[in-house]
N, C-alpha and C positions, 0 to 999 in steps of 0.2 A: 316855738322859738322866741316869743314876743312876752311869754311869760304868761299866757292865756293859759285855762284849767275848768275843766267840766269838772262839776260838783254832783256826786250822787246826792238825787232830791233828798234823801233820808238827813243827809246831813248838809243843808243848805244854810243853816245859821252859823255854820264854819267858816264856811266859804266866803258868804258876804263879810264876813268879821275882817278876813282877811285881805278881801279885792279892794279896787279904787272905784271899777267899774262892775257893773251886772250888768248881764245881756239875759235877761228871758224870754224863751222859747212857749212855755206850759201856758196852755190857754185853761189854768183853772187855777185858784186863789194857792198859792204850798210856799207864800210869803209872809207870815203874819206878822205884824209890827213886833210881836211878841218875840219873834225868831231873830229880829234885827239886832245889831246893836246897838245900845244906846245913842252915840253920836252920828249920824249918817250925814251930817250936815255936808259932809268932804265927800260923798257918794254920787256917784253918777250910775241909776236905773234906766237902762234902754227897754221897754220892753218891744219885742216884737209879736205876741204874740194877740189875738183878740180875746175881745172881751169873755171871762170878766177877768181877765188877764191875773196873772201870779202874783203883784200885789197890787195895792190899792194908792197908782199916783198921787191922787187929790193929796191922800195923808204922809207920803211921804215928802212931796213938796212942801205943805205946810210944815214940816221939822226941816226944812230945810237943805235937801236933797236936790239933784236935779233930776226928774222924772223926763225922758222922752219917751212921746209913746208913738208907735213906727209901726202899726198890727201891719201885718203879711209882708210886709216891705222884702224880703229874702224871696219871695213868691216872684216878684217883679223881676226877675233876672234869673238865668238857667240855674240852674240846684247845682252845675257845678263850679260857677263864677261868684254865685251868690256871697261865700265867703270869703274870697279877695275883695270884692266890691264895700262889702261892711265893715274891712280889716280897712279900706282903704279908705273910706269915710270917719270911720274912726279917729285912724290917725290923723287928716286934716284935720279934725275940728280940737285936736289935742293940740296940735301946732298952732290954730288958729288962736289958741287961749280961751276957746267960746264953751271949755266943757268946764271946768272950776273956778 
């Protein structure tokens, strides 16, 4: 309802084309710069997943990106709160101005 959309990994250089944010899940590299799009600078990557996680923060914070990296954080609260509590975190920090 918020305008959220799971992307089939096959086609994940759609999807970030098109988000403001990513949230990955995949604890294994199915992001390559190469997949990206050129400008990411306006991008905000959450990853939650552990290492060697789905892309490579260092590199996309240097292009200018904002990389969070959050591994298991959804683990920390029941599997069925988990996603109000991220939805609700979220949106503070969108309100807050502290994500762009």
């Amino acid at each position: 309802s918020l305008g959220a959309e799971a992307i089939d990994i096959r086609d994940v250089g759609r999807g970030i084309c098109d988000a403001d944010i990513i949230i990955n899940t995949v604890p294994h590299r199915i992001m390559p710069r190469k997949a990206l799009p050129l400008d990411i600078s306006k991008k905000v990557f959450l990853e939650l997943a552990s290492m060697p996680y789905g892309f490579d923060p260092n590199e996309l914070s240097a292009e200018g990106a904002l990389c969070i990296k959050a591994p298991s954080l959804p683990s920390r609260f029941a599997p069925r709160s988990s996603g109000l509590a991220l939805g609700r975190a979220l949106c503070r920090l969108c309100s807050e101005g502290n994500i762009l």
